[in-house]
N, C-alpha and C positions, 0 to 999 in steps of 0.2 A: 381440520387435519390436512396436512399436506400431502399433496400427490407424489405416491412413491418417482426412485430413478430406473430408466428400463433403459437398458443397450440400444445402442444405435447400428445402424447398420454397417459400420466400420469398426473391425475389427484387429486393428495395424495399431503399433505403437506409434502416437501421437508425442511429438517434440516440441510443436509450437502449434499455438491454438488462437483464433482472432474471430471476435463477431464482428458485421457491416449491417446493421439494422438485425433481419431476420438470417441473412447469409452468414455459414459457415465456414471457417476456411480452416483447414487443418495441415499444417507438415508434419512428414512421416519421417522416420528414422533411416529407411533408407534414399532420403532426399528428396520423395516427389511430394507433390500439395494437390489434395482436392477440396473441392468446395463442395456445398450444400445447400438451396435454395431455400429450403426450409429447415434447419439448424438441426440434421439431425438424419438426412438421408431421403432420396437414392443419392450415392454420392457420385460427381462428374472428376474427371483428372485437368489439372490445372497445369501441372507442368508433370511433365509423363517422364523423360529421361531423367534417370537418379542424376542427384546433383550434391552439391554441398547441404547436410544436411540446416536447415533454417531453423534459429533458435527465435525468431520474432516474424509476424506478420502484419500489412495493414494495408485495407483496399485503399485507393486512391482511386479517382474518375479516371478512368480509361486502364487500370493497370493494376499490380499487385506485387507489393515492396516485401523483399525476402532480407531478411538479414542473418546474416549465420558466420562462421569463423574469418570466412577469408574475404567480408565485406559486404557490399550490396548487390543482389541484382533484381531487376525491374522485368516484368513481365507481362505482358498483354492477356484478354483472357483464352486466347487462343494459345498459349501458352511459348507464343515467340519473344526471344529475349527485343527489349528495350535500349536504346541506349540512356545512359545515366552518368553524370560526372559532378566532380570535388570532393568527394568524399577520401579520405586519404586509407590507404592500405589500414587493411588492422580488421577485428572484428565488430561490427554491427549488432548489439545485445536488445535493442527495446526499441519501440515507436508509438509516436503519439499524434493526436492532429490538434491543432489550435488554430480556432479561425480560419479553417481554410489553409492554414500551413500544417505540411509535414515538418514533422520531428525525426531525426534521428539520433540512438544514445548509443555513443560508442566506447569501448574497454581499451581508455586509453590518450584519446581526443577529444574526451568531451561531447559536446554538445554541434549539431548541425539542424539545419533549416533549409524546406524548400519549400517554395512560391511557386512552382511548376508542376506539382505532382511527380516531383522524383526524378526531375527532370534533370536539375542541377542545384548542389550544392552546394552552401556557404556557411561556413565557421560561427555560433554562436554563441560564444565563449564571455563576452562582456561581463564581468560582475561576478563568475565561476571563480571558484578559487584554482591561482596559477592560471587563470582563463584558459583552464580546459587543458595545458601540455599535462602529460600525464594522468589524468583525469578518467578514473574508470566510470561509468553510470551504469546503473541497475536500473532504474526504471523510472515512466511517469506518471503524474496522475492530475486530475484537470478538475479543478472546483468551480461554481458560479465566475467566480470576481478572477481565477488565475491557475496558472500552469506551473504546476511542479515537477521539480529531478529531484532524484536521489542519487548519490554519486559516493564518493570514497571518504570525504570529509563531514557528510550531512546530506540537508536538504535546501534546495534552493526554490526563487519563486519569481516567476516572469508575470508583469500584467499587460505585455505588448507581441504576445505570442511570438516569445521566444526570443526578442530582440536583445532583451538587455536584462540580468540576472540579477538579484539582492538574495543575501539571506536568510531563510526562515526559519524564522524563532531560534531558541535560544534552550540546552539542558536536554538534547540527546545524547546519552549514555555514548562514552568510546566503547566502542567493538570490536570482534573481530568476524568478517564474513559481511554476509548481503544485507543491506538495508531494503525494506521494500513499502512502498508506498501505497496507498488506496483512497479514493474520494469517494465520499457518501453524500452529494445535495453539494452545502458548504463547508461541511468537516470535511479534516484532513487526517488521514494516520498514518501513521511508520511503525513498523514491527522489526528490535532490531533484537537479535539472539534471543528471541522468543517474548523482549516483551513489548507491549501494546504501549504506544503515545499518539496523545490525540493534541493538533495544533491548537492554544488558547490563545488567542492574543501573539504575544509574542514569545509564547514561552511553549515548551513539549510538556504536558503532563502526561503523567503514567496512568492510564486507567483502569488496569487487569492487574489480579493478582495470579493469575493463571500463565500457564505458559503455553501460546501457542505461534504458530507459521503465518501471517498473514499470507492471504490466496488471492483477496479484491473486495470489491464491493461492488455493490449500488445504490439506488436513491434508497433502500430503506435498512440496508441490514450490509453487515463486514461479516467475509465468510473464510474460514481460517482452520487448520490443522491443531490438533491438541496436544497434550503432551502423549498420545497414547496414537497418533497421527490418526485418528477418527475426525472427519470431515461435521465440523461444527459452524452453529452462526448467533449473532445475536445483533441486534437492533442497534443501527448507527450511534443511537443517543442515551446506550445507557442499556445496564440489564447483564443477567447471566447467560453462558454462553449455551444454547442448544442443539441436542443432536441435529446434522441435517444429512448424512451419508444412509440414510437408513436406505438397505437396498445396495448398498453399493460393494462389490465382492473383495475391493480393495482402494486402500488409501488414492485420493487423487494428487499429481502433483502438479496441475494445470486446473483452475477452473476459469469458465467465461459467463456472466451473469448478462443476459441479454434481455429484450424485450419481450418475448415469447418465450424462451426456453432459458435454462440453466446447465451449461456441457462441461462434462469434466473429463478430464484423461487422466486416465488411470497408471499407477505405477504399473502394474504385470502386463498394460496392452489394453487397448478399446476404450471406446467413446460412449460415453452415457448420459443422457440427459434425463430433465422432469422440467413440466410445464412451471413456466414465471408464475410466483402469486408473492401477493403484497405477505411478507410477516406480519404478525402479531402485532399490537401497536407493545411496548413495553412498557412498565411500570418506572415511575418518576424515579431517579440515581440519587444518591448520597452526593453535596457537593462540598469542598472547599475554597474560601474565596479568603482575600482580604492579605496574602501573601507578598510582603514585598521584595523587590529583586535584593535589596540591601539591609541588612538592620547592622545598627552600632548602638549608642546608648540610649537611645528612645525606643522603650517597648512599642510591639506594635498587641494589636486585635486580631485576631485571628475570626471566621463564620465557618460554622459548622451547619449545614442544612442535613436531615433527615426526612424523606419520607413515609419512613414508617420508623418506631422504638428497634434499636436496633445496637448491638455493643464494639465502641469504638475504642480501635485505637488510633492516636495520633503523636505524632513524632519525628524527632530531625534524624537525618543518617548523613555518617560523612560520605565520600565522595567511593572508599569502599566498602560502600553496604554495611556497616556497621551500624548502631543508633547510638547518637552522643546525646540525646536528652528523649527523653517520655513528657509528651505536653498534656496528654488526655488520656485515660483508659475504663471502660467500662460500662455499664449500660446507659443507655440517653434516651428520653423518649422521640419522638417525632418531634421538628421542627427544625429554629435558628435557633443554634449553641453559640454564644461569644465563648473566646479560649483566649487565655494572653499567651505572649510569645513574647520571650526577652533574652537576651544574649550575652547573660551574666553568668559567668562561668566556662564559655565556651572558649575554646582559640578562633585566633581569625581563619576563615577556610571557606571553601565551598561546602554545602548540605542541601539537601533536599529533604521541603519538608512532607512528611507522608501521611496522610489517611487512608486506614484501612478499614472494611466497613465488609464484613463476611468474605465476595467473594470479590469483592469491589475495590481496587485501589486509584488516589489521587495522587499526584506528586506533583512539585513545584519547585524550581531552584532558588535556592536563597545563598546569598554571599556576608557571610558575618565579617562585621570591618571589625 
């Protein structure tokens, strides 16, 4: 059973929220930032005089990088301003570290990098689309093997920390509003207007039939808002999703998943934590494979894995959620289901094929020539 969540000793509306190992750091709404040595209180003042209220943070060696409307500013932990340059006027939305460099994501310019600790600034735009003019970013997220944005167009993917952009993958849904990103290990996920995709290869599949917020992760579990904004979680690789707000007096809209603790900021005010523990391991997921990016007149195969008897449906949808063919329906036991899949009858178009599997979905784009 897991350990309930108990208040912290701060009780200020929390804006922006960032773990550094065990240390806390919190911005408050009326612009000042304390931190916490132990993730969770007594809390000290970081920068005392209200300031621009900061919608991101992130410690760096010797310093502490504020981002908020009107840009950046750098701060010692004594809490005297720093100097800091190239960053271009605009607002400062997200930050990330890779290798030793800082990231900064901005609403508007894109992508920057620093080799300094915040020291100075330079443009990382290579490979971004329109490299970066105009360019809003929402946030990043850092797998094993590479470093992702999320921005206005997708998601992109750096393996030189931050130098130069490609990419990644292929068949996230147009939107409208935030895309937002989370690493578990070496998966990758995006939550865009509520639904779940997980990076395969080169492609986004859909893995929830559920609607929720993605909030972040960690090495074992994605932890995310429902459709009922009750603070849920489930295991990176698979599995329904579980209460984990229990205790909590109101929906969070900040969580930070750290080594020791787990802090969330609550929509009505206050900070609340409950001790790190590993989840549950989860039970093996329904999987789809054998999808390709194209079909014309050569049927393909389709695999259908099960691990437990369970009633399937599978099927193509066009591009607005419709279904233009039913490939599968009905009970299967446990195991490998071959399915054909052939493209007779269909128009040429984009589709995505789907598997739905209780509470479980897969999806895959396919392009009928």
């Amino acid at each position: 059973m897991l350990p309930p969540w108990t208040p912290t000793a701060l009780s200020a509306v929390v804006v922006a929220l960032a773990l550094d190992g065990g240390t806390a750091y919190a911005g408050l709404d009326d612009g000042r930032v304390l931190r916490s040595p132990n993730g969770g209180g007594p809390w000290e003042v970081v920068a005392d005089a209200p300031g621009p209220v900061p919608v991101a943070l992130l410690a760096v060696p010797g310093a502490l990088l504020l981002g908020g409307p009107d840009g950046l500013d750098r701060i010692a932990a004594d809490g005297r301003p720093l100097p800091t340059d190239g960053l271009p006027e605009g607002p400062v939305v997200s930050f990330a570290r890779a290798g030793g460099v800082a990231m900064a994501g901005t609403d508007g310019h894109g992508v920057f990098r620093s080799e300094d600790d915040g020291r100075t600034w330079i443009a990382s735009n290579g490979g971004l689309p329109f490299r970066g003019v105009g360019l809003g970013v929402s946030g990043f997220a850092s797998t094993e093997a590479a470093l992702f944005v999320a921005h206005a167009l997708g998601v992109s993917r750096s393996r030189d920390a931050g130098r130069a952009w490609e990419a990644a993958g292929a068949g996230l849904p147009l939107r409208i509003g935030h895309l937002a990103v989370a690493a578990s290990g070496p998966r990758l996920f995006a939550e865009a207007d509520g639904r779940l995709f997980q990076l395969d290869g080169d492609v986004w599949a859909e893995r929830d039939a559920a609607t929720v917020g993605l909030l972040g992760a960690d090495a074992h579990a994605l932890y995310a808002l429902d459709a009922s904004h009750d603070l849920v979680w489930r295991a990176a690789e698979g599995g329904p999703w579980r209460p984990y707000g229990d205790g909590l007096p109101a929906p969070p809209h900040a969580l930070a998943p750290g080594p020791a603790w787990r802090l969330a900021a609550l929509d009505d005010g206050g900070l609340w934590r409950r001790p790190a523990t590993s989840p549950p391991a989860s039970a093996p997921v329904p999987s789809l494979d054998g999808v390709p990016p194209f079909l014309a007149s050569t049927p393909a195969e389709l695999t259908v894995t099960l691990p437990v008897a369970s009633h399937v449906v599978l099927s193509l949808v066009g591009t607005d959620g419709a279904e233009a063919a039913r490939l599968a329906e009905g009970p299967y036991p446990a195991g490998v289901h071959p399915v054909p899949l052939s493209a007779e009858g269909l128009p040429s178009g984009l589709y995505r094929c789907r598997l739905v599997v209780a509470d479980h979905v897969v999806s895959h784009p396919l392009a009928v020539l």
